[in-house]
N, C-alpha and C positions, 0 to 999 in steps of 0.2 A: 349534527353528528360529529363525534368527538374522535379522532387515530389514534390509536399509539403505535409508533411505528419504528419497531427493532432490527435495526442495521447489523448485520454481523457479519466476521472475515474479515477483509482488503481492503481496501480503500479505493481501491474499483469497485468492488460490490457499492460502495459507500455513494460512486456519483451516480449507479443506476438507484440507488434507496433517494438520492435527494431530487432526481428526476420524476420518482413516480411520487415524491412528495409536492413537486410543481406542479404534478400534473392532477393531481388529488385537489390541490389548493386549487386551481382554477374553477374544479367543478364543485367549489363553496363549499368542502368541509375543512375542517379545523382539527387543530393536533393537539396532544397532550401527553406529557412522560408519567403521567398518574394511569397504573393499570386500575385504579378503582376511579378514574374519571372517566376512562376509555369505553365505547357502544364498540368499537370494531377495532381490532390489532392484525397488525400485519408483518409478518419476520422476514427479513429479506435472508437467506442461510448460505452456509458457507458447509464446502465439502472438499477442503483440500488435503488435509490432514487428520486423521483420527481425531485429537482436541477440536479440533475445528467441526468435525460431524458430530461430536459428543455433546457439545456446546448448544447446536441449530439444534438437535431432537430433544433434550432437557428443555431448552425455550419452549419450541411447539407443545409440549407435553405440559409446560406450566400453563400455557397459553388456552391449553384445548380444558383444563380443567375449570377455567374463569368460563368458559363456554358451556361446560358442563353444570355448571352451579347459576348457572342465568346471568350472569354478571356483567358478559359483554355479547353481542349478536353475533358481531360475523369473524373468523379468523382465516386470515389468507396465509399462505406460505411461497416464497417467491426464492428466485436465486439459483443458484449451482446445485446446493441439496433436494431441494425443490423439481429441478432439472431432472437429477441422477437419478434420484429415488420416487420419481413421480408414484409408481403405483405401491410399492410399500406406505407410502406417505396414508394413500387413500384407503388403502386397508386398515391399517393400524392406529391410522388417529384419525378415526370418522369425522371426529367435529373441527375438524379441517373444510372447511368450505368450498376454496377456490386455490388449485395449483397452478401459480406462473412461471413459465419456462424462462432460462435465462434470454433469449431472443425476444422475450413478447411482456417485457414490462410497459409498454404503451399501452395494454391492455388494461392496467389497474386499476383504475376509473370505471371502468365498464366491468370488473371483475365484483366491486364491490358493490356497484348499484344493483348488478345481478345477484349477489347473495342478500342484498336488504329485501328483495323484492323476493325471497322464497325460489330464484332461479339458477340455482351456482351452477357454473359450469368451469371447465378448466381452459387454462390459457397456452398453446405452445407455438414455436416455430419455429423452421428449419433453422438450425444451431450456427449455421452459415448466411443465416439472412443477413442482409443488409443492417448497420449496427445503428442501434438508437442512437440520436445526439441531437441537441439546438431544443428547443423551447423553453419553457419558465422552470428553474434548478431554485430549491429552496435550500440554500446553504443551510450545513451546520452546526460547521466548523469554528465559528465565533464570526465571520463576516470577513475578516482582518488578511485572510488564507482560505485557498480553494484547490483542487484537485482538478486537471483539465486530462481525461482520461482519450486519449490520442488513439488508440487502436482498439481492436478487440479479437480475443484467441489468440491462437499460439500455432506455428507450424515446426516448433521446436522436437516434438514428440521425445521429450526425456523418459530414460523409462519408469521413472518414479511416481509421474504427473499421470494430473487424470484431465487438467485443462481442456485440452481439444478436444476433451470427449463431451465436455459440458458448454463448453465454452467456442466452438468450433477452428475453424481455418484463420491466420491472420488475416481481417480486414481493417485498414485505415480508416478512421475517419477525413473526409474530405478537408484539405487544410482550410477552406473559407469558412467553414462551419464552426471550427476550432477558433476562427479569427473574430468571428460574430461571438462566439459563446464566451470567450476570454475579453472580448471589450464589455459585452454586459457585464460578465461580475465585477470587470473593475469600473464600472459606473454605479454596479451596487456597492464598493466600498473594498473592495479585495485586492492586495498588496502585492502578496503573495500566490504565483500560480505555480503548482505541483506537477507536473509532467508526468502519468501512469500510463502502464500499459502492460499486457501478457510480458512486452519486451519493447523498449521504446523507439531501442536504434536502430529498428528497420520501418521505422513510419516511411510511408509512403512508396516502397518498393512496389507494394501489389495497386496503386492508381497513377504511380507515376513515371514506373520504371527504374529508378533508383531510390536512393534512402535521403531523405530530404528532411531528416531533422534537423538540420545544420538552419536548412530556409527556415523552415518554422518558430526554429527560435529566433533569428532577425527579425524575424515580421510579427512575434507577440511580443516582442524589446520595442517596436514602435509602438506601441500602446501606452497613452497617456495614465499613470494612476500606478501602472503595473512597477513596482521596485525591483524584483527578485523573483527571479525563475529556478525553480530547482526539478535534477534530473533524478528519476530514480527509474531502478529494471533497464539497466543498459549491459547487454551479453556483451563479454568484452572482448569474442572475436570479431562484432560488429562493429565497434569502435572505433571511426576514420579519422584521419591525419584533422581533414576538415571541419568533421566534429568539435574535434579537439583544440582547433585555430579560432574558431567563435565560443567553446567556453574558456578561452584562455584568452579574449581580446572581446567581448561581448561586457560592458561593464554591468547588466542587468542579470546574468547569465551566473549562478551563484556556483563557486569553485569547489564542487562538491558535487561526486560520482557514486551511486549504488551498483555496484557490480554483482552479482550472486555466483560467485563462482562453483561453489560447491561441495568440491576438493581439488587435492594437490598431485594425487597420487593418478600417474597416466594410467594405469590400470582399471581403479575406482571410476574412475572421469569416463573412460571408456565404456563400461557395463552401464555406466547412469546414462549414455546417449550425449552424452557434450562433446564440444564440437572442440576444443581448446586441449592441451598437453598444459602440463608443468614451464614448460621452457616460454613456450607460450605467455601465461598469462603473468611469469615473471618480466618478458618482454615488455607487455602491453603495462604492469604498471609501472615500472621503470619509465617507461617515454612518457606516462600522464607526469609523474615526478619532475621531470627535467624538462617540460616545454608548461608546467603549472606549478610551479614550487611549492605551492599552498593551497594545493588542492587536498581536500578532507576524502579519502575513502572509505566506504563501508560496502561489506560483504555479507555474506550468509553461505552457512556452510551446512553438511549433513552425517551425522556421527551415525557409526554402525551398518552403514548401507551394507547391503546382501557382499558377500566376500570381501569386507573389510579385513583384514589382519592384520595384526598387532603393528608390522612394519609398515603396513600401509597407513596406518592413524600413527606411525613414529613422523612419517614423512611430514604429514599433513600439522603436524605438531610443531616442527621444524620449520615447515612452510609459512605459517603464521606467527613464529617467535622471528622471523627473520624480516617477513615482509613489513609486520608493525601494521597494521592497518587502524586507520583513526577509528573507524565504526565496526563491527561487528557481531554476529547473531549465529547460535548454533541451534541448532535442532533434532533430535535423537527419531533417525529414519520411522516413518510412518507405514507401514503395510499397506497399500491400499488397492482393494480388487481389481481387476481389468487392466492390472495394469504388468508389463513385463518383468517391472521388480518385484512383483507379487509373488512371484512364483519361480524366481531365481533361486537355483540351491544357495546354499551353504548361508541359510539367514542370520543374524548375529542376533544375542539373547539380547532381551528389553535391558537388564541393569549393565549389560557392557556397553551398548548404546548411551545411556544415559550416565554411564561413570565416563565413557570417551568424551561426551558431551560438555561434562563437569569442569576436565579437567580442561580441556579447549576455554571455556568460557572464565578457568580462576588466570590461565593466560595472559587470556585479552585483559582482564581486571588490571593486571601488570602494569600491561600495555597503555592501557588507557589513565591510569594513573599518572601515570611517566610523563604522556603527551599533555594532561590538563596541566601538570605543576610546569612542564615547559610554557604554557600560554602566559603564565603571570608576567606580569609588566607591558604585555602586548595592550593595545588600543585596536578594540574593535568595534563595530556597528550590529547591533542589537535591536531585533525587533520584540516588542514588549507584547507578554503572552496575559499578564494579570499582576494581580495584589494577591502580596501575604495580609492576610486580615490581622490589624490593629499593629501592622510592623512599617515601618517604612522602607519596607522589602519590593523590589517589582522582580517579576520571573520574568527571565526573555530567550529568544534564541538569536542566536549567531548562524553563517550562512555554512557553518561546520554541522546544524541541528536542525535535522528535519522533525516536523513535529509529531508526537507520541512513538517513535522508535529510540531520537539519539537525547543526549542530556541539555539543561537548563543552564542558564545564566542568571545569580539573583544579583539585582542590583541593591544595593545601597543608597539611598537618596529619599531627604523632605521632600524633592521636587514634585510637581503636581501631572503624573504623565496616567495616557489614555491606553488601551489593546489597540496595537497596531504602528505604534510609534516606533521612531525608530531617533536611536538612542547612539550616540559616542560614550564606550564604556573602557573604562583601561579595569584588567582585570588584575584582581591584589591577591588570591587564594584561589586554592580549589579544593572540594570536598571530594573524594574519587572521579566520579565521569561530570560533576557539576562544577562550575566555577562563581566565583564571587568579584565581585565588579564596583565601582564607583563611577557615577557622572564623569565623564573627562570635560575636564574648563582648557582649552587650549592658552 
C-alpha cells in the first residue's frame, strides 16, 4: 500500500508529518508524491491564517474527489485544521475517513489500518497531553538539515492567535529525548538542526523551573556530525543575557536570531497582547548588535491589525527603516474566529492591509538590497543545498539563511561538490536578497 502524504503550514506541523511518516514506515507501508500511484492520502493541515485554512480545505477537497472517482481508498485529515474544525470536516467532506487531532498523531498507523479494514473512526486527545517525540522521523528535508521541534503550544495567548486553542498549554519536551532524537538524525546524516517551537526561549521553564535553552544548545553542540544549530521563534522579551553569551561564544551555534515582533507601535503591541513596548525591543536589538556584531536578524510583522491608523503604520514604518533588519516578513492581519482580534472594533479594510503590507515589504527590498551588496568581498562558509542543471552553478546557504524563508547563495565553481558540504566562498555579487560567490583558495 502506497501514501501520499501532504504536509502543510509550519515546520512544526512538518516534524509531527515526518513522525507519523516513521511511524507509517515501520508498520511496512510505502510512500509516493504520485496522487495517481497513491491507495491512501493523508493531509496533515494547517489553520493559522485564512491562506493557511484556504489551502488545507482546497487539498482535502482535491483529495476527497480522487476518493470519490475510486482512485485512492482511504483519506485521512490530521493537524490544527483537523483539530479546530473536526466536525465541519465530517459533515462536509464525507469521504474524509479518519480525523487526527493535533495531540494524537501516534495514532496514524492505527487510523489507517482501521479505514482499510472498513472501521474508520476518529482520533483525538486532550490538546494538553503530554507532546509526541523520539521514535523513527522520516526526514524530508533532503537529509543534509532537520527541524528538532523543542516544545509544544503556546501560553502566549496573543490576541490574534488561535494556537493554544489547537495546539494547547506550553509543554517542553524532555531535554534527554531532544538529546537522543538529535543524535539519531545526525547518525542518519543531518548537519544541520533547526530549533522550532510555539516560542523557543522558554524551553524548559514548565519541567525544570527556569528557561534552559542556553543548556540545551551546549549539550546538542556536543554532538558529533551536528555543524550548525540555528534558532528560530525566539520572543524577545524572553531573550537572556545568557542566551545571548552561548550564541555569541558557542562556535556550532549559528549567529542568527528569528524574533516575530509584530509591531512597533505600543499601542498596536498592546491590543495584539505582547508582552514588549517599542523602547523595549529597540533595547533588546541593540545589545544582540553590540555583544554579536554579525548576528543576521529576521522578523515578521502584522499590517492592518484591528485599530491600526495611519500613524501607527507611520511608526512602524520608521521603526523598520531605522532598525534595518537582515530578514523580514509581512503579513496583511487574518481575521480569524474565536479569537479576541476577531471581534475588535474598528477593523481595517483587506486593500489598506495589504497596500500597508506592500509598502513594508518594497522597504525591506531596500534594505535588503543595501545589506547583500555590503556582503561582497566578505568570505563566508556555505552549506551546499544543490545544482543548477547543466551550469556549473551550486546553491548554498550561509548561517544568515534559513532554509525556504531567507535567500541563496550560488556558487561559482567546476569543483565536483555534494548537498550538504560545506564550502569557503568569498562572495563577488549579489542579485537582490541572493548573492553570487566563488570557491575561496586561501
Amino acid at each position: 500500500m502506497k501514501i501520499l502524504f501532504v504536509s502543510l503550514g509550519c515546520d512544526k506541523n512538518l516534524v509531527d508529518s515526518e513522525r507519523m511518516l516513521g511511524m507509517l514506515a515501520e508498520k511496512g507501508f510505502t510512500f509516493t508524491d504520485d496522487e495517481n500511484q497513491a491507495d491512501i492520502v493523508v493531509v496533515n493541515t494547517c489553520c493559522f491564517i485564512g491562506d493557511a485554512k484556504e489551502e488545507s480545505i482546497n487539498t482535502l477537497l482535491q483529495m476527497s474527489q480522487l476518493k470519490e472517482e475510486g482512485r485512492i481508498q482511504v483519506l485521512i485529515a490530521a493537524g490544527c485544521l483537523a483539530q479546530r474544525y473536526r466536525e465541519e470536516i465530517q459533515k462536509e467532506i464525507p469521504q474524509v475517513d479518519a480525523v487526527i487531532g493535533t495531540m494524537a498523531i501516534a495514532d496514524i498507523a492505527d487510523a489507517v489500518e482501521k479505514a482499510l479494514g472498513g472501521k474508520a473512526r476518529n482520533y483525538y486527545e486532550d490538546i494538553n497531553a503530554r507532546p509526541v517525540a523520539g521514535g523513527k522521523r522520516v526526514v524530508t528535508t533532503g537529509g543534509h538539515f532537520a527541524y528538532l521541534k523543542i516544545a509544544e503550544g503556546c501560553d502566549k495567548h496573543c490576541t490574534y492567535c488561535i494556537i493554544p486553542k489547537v495546539r494547547g498549554s506550553y509543554r517542553s519536551i524532555p531535554m534527554e529525548s531532544l538529546l537522543k532524537e538529535a543524535e539519531q538524525l545526525a547518525e542518519e546524516g543531518v548537519k544541520e538542526l533547526i530549533l522550532v517551537a510555539q516560542e523557543t526561549t522558554l524551553y524548559g521553564v514548565d519541567l525544570y523551573g527556569k528557561k534552559t535553552l542556553p543548556t540545551l544548545l551546549e549539550r546538542l553542540a556536543e554532538i558529533d556530525g551536528i555543524s550548525w544549530i540555528r534558532l528560530l521563534y525566539c520572543y524577545p522579551e524572553e531573550i537572556t543575557d545568557e542566551l545571548v553569551q552561548v550564541i555569541a561564544t558557542q562556535p556550532k551555534v549559528c549567529h542568527y536570531l528569528d524574533i516575530p515582533i509584530q509591531h512597533a507601535s505600543d499601542s498596536i503591541l498592546r491590543r495584539m497582547g505582547r508582552k514588549t513596548n517599542k523602547k523595549e525591543l529597540e533595547g533588546q536589538i541593540k545589545k544582540l548588535r553590540e555583544k554579536i556584531p554579525d548576528i543576521c536578524l529576521r522578523t515578521t510583522l502584522i499590517s492592518g491589525f484591528p485599530g491600526e491608523t495611519q500613524e501607527d503604520f507611520e511608526e512602524l514604518y520608521r521603526f523598520v527603516n531605522e532598525m534595518e533588519f537582515d530578514r523580514l516578513g509581512v503579513f496583511a492581519y487574518s481575521q480569524e474566529e474565536d479569537t479576541p482580534a476577531a471581534v475588535m472594533p474598528d477593523q481595517v479594510e483587506e486593500s489598506v492591509k495589504e497596500a500597508r503590507r506592500d509598502e513594508l515589504m518594497e522597504l525591506q527590498q531596500e534594505i535588503a538590497f543595501e545589506k547583500a551588496e555590503a556582503m561582497v568581498g566578505r568570505i563566508l562558509t556555505v552549506m551546499i543545498e544543490g545544482k543548477v542543471a547543466d551550469e556549473d552553478v551550486y546553491v548554498g546557504r550561509t548561517y544568515k539563511d534559513a532554509p525556504g524563508v531567507d535567500g541563496y547563495l550560488f556558487v561559482n565553481t567546476s569543483a565536483s561538490l555534494m548537498t550538504g558540504d560545506f564550502v569557503k566562498v568569498q562572495v563577488t555579487g549579489s542579485n537582490e536578497y541572493d548573492l553570487i560567490g566563488e570557491i575561496y583558495h586561501a
